[in-house]
LOVOBA-605170 format. One record per residue (C-alpha): chain; residue in one letter; x, y, z. Coordinates in nm, 2 decimals. Layout:
<atoms>
A_A_X_Y_Z
...
</atoms>
This chain:
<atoms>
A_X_18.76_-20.21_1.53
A_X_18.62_-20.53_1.61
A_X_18.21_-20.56_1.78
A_X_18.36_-20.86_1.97
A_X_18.64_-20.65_2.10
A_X_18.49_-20.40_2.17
A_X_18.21_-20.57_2.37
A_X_18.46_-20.76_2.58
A_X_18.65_-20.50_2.66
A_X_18.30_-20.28_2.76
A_X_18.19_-20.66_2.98
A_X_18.57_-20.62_3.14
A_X_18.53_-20.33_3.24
A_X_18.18_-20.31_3.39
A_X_18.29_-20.63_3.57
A_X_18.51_-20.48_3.74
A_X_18.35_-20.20_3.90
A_X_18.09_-20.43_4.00
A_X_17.98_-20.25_4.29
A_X_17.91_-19.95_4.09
A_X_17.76_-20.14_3.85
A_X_17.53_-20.31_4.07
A_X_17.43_-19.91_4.27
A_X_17.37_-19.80_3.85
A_X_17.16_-20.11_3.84
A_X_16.98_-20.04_4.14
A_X_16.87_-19.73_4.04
A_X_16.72_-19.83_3.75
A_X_16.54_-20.10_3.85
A_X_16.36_-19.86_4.09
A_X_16.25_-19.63_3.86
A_X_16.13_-19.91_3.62
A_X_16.01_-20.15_3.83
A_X_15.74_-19.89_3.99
A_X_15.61_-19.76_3.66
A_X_15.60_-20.16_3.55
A_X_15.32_-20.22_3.83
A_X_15.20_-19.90_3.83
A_X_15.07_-19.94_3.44
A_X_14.99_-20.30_3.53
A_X_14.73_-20.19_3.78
A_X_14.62_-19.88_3.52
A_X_14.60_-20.19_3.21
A_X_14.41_-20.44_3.42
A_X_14.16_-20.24_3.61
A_X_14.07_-20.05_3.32
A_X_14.06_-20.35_3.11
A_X_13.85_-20.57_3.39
A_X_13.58_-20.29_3.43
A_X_13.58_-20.24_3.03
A_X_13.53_-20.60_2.99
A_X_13.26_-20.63_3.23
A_X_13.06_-20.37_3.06
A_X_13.10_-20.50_2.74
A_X_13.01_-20.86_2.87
A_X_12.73_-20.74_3.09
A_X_12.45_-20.72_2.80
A_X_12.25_-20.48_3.07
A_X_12.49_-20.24_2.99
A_X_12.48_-20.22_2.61
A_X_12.11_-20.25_2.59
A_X_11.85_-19.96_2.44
A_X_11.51_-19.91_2.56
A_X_11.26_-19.71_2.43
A_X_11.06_-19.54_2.63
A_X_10.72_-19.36_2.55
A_X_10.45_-19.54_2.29
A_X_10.66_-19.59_2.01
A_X_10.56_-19.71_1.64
A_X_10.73_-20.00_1.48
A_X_10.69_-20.28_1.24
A_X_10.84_-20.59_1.17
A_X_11.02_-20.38_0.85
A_X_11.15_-20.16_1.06
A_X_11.31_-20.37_1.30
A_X_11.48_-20.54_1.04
A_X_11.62_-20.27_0.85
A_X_11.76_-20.17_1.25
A_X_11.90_-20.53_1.31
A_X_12.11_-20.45_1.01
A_X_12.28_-20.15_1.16
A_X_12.68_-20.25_1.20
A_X_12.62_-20.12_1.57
A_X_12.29_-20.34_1.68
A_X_12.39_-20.69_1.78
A_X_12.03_-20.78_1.85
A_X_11.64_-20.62_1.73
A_X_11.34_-20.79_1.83
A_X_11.00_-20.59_1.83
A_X_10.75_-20.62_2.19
A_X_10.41_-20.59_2.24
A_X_10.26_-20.39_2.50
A_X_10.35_-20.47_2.80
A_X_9.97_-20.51_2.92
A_X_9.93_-20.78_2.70
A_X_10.29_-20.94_2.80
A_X_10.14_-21.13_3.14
A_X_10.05_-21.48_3.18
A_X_9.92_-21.67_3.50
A_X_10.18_-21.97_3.52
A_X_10.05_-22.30_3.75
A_X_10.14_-22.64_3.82
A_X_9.90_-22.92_3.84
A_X_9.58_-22.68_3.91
A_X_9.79_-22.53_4.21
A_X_9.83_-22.17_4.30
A_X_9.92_-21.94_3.97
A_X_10.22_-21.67_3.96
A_X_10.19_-21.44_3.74
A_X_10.46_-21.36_3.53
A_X_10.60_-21.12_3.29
A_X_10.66_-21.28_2.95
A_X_10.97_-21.12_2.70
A_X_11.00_-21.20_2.36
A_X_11.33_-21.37_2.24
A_X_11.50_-21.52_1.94
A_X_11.81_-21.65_1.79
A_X_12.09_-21.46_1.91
A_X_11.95_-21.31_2.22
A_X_12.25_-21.16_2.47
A_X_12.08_-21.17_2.74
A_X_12.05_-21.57_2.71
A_X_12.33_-21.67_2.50
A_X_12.41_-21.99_2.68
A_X_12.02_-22.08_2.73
A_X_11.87_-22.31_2.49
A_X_11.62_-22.15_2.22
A_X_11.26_-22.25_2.27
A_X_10.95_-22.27_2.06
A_X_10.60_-22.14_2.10
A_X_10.52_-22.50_2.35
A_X_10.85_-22.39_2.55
A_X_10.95_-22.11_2.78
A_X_11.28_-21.98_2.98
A_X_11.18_-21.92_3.30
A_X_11.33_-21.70_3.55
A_X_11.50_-21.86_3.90
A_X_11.24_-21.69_4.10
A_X_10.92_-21.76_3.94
A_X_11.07_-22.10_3.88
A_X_11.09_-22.12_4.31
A_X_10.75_-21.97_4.37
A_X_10.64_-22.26_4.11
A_X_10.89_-22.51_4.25
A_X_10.92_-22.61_3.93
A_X_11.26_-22.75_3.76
A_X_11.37_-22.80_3.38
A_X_11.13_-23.03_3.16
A_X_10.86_-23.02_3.43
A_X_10.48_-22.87_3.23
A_X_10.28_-22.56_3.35
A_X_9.97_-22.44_3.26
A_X_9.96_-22.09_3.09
A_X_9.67_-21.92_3.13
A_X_9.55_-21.61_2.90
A_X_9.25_-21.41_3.02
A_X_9.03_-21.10_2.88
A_X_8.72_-20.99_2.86
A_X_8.51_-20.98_2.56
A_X_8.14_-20.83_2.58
A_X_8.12_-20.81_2.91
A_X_8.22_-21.17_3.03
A_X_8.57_-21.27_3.17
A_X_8.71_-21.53_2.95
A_X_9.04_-21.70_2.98
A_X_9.21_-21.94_2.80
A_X_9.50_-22.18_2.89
A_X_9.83_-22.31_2.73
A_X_10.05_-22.61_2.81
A_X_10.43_-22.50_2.78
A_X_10.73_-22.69_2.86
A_X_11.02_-22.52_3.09
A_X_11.33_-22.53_2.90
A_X_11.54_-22.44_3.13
A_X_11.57_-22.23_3.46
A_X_11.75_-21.85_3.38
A_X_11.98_-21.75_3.72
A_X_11.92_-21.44_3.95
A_X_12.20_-21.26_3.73
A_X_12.02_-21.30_3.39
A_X_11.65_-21.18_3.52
A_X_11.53_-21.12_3.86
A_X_11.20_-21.08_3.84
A_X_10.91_-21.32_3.80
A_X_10.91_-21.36_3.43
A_X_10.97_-21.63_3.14
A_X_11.07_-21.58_2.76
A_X_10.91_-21.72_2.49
A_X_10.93_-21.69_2.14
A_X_10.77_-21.37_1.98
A_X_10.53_-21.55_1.79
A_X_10.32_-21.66_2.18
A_X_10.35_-21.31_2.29
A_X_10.14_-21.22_1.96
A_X_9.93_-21.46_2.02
A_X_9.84_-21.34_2.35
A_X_9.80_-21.00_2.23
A_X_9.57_-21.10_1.99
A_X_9.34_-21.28_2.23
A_X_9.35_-21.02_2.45
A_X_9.23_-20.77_2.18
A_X_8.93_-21.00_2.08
A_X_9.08_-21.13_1.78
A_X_9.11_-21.53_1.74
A_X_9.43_-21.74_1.71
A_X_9.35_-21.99_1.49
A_X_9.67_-22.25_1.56
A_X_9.56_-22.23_1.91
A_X_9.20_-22.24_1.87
A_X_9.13_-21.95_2.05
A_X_8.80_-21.77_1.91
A_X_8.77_-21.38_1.82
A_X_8.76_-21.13_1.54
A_X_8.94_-21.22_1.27
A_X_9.29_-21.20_1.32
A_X_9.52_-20.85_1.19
A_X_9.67_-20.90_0.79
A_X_10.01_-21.02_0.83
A_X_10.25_-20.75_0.79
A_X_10.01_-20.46_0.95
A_X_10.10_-20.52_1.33
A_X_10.28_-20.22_1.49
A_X_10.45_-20.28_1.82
A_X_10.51_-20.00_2.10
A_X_10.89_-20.12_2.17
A_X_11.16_-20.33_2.14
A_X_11.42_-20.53_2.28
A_X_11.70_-20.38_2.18
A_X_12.12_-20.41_2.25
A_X_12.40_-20.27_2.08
A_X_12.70_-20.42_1.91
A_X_12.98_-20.29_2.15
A_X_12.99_-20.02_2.40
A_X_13.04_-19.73_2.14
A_X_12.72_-19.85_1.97
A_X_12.49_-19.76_2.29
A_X_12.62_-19.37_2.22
A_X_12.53_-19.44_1.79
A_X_12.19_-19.57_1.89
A_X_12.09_-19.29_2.13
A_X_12.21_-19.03_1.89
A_X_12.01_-19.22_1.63
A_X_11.72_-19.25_1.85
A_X_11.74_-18.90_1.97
A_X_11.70_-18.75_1.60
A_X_11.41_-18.96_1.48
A_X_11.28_-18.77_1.83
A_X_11.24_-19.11_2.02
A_X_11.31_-19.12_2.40
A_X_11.57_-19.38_2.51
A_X_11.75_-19.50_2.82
A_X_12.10_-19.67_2.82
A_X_12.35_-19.69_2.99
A_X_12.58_-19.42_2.84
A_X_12.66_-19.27_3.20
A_X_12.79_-19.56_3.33
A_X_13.01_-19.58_3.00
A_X_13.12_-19.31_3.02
A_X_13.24_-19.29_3.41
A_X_13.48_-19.60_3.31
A_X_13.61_-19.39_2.99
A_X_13.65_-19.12_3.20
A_X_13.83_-19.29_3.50
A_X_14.06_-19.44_3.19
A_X_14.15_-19.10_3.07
A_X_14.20_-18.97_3.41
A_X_14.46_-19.30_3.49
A_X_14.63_-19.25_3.21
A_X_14.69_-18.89_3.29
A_X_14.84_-18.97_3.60
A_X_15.02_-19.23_3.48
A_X_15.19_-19.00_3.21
A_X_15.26_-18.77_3.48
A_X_15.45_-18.99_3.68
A_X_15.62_-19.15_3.45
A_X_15.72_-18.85_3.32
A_X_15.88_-18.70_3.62
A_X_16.09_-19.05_3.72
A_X_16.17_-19.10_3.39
A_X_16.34_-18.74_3.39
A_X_16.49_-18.86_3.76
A_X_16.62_-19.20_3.56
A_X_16.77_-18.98_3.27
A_X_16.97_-18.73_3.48
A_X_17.08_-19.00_3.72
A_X_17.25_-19.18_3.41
A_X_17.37_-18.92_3.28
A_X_17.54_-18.81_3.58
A_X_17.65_-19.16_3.59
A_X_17.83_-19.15_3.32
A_X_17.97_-18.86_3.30
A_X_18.12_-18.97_3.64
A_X_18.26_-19.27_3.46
A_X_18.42_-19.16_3.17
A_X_18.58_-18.90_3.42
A_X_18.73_-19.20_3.62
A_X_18.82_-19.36_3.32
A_X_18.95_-19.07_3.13
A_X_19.33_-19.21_3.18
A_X_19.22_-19.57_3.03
A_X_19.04_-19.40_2.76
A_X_19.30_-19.23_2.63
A_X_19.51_-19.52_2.66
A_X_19.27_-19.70_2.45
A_X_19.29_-19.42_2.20
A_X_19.65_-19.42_2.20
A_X_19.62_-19.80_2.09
A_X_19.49_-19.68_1.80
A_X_19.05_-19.72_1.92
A_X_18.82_-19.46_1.66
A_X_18.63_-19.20_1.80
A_X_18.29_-19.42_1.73
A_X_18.49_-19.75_1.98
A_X_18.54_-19.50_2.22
A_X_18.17_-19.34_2.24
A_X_18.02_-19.72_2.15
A_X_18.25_-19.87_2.52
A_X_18.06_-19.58_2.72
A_X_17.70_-19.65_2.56
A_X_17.78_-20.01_2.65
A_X_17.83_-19.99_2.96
A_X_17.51_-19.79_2.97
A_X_17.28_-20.05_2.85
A_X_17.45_-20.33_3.02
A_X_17.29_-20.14_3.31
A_X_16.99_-20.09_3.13
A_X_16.99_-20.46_3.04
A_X_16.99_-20.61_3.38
A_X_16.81_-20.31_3.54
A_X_16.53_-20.45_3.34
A_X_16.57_-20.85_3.43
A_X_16.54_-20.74_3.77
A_X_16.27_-20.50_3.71
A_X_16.06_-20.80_3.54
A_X_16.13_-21.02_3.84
A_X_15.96_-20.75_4.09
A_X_15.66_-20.70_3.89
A_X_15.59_-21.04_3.81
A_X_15.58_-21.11_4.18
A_X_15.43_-20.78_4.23
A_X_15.19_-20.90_3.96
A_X_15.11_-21.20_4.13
A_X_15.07_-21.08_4.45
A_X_14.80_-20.83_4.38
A_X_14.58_-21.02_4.16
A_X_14.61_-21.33_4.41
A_X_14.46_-21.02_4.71
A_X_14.20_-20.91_4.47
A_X_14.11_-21.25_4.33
A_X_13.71_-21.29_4.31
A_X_13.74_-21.60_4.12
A_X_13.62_-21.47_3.81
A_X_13.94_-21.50_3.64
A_X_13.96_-21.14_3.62
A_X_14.30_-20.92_3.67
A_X_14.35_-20.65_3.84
A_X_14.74_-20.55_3.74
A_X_14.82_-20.74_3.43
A_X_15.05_-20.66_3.16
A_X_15.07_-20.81_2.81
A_X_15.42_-20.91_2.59
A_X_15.35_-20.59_2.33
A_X_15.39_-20.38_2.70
A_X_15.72_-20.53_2.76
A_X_15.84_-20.47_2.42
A_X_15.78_-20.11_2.45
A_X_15.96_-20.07_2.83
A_X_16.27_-20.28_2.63
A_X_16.26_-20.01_2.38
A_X_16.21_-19.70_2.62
A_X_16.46_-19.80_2.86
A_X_16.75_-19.88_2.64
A_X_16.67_-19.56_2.39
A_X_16.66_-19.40_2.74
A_X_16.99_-19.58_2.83
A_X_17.15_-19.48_2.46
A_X_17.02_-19.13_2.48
A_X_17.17_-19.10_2.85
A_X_17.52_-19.25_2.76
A_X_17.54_-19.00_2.44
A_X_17.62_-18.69_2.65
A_X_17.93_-18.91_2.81
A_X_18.04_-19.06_2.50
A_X_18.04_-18.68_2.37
A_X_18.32_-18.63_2.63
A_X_18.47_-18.97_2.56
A_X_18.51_-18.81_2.18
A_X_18.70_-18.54_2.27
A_X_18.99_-18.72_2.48
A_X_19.27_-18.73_2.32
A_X_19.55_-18.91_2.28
A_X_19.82_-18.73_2.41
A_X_19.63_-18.76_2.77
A_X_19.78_-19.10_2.78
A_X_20.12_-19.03_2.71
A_X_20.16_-18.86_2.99
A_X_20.11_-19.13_3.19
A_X_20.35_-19.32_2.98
</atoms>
């Protein structure tokens, strides 16, 4: 038996009852067409709200709390980890202040964090060098200062009694938005936050000319914290665990982490669910289907087998006609959800270029494959009865 044949015949056929054809159609497409949007909305908002967290560097960062005990070894052997995307030791925050003024005018004072090469938190901002600092928008407004415009940093303490200060001449890089640091603050390279320390503990700074005790041996300095963020979101659980043996208190952002893990499980369930019960809906409805067809047909059939069709061209006309249903149940089914698709991420639309119901090809390929194994599956228990007409039905038609 020829595939042509047999195809042309199955296409004949299903032509002609085109108004059942279009109600078997119908059917499908709303079963499929629901589930389509349905794990559109289930992909994209989990996606979006994963994607924010693992963009949001807030999210994946570790911080130490309690006096901790590092040096500049240790932080390196951390930055190493496969699950830290960026190590960078800090001094104590007492020391981390500067009093930041314009011409002689009034001084803000500001809190000053370390930074280097690869910083998340600033990975569009330019890096500076000890004569240059990121500054946040809000100290930048109480300074009224813009990009390339100098301040004066000044570094006090007291030694023996007296109040002494001493005062730096910096450079603003550039001005950090609201969303990168609210607070009054400006980052500098780690190297000026030492130095400060330094002062502030009576010891001099020779490259700035600041007098005191001789300065600390290179390589002794231990710093209370660090700046700290991890590689992805399954990192920030590694590092607390990590953290948590070596008896260390942290804070992260695991709860947060774990809320949108938990909502994606909980989708998913629901999702399965659903599909699972119109799924079972879709498969009984085509089965009854055709089962109702080879019934009408049985006269044709036998006709057909009398004309000398197989066993296997009789069960492949009735799976035909099955996935030409399936077939164009699923055109239409595409056409609904990409205007379904549209619609609700054109409502939701923040202008962040984010999706709320978004699907991608690999999805498609898999509803291809489910409903016409669906379709095939359905058609089998109809092209079962097909097998067992035989030929002798048609002659009595004859």
């Amino acid at each position: 038996m020829r595939i042509g044949l047999l195809l042309s015949l199955a296409w004949a056929d299903y032509r002609t009852e085109a108004r059942l054809s279009i109600c078997a159609v119908l059917a499908l497409t709303a079963v499929i067409t629901p589930l389509l949007v349905l794990f559109g909305l289930k992909f994209g908002l989990v996606s979006t709200l994963t994607e924010r967290l693992e963009n949001d560097p807030a999210v994946r960062e570790v911080i130490t709390l309690g006096g901790g005990r590092y040096r500049a070894a240790d932080v390196a052997l951390l930055s190493q980890r496969a699950d830290v995307a960026f190590a960078l030791p800090r001094t104590r925050q007492i020391a981390a202040t500067t009093d930041l003024s314009r011409d002689g005018g009034p001084a803000v004072t500001v809190e000053m964090i370390p930074t280097a090469a690869g910083d998340p938190l600033l990975a569009l901002a330019p890096q500076p060098d000890e004569a240059q600092i990121l500054l946040s928008q809000s100290a930048a407004e109480k300074l009224g200062v813009r990009p390339g415009d100098r301040l004066g940093a000044r570094f006090g303490r007291r030694q023996n009694g007296q109040v002494e200060s001493r005062q730096l001449s910096v450079t603003v890089l550039a001005v950090l938005p609201l969303e990168t640091f609210n607070r009054d603050g400006l980052f500098a390279p780690l190297s000026l936050l030492e130095a400060a320390e330094d002062y502030r503990d009576g010891r001099a700074v020779p490259r700035f000319d600041w007098p005191g005790a001789e300065p600390a041996p290179v390589g002794e300095r231990v710093y209370p914290g660090l700046r700290l963020y991890a590689a992805d979101l399954d990192g920030v659980e590694n590092l607390r665990q990590y953290f948590a043996a070596s008896g260390q208190d942290v804070a992260t952002q695991a709860a947060t982490i774990a809320q949108v893990r938990s909502l994606s499980h909980n989708l998913n369930l629901v999702f399965w669910l659903i599909s699972g019960l119109a799924v079972a809906g879709a498969f009984a409805a085509v089965v009854a289907s055709t089962l109702a067809a080879v019934e009408r047909k049985r006269k044709a059939l036998a006709v057909l087998r009398l004309l000398g069709f197989p066993t296997a061209a009789l069960v492949g006309f009735v799976l035909l006609l099955a996935l030409y249903s399936g077939a164009f149940s699923l055109l239409l089914a595409w056409l609904l959800y990409a205007a379904a698709e549209a619609s609700l991420n054109r409502l939701f639309d923040t202008g962040s270029g984010e999706f709320v119901c978004q699907l991608l090809p690999y999805h498609f390929l898999v509803a291809v494959l489910a409903t016409l194994a669906c379709s095939v599956l359905a058609a089998a228990l109809g092209g079962w009865r097909a097998a067992q007409i035989e030929a002798s039905e048609g002659l009595r038609d004859v």
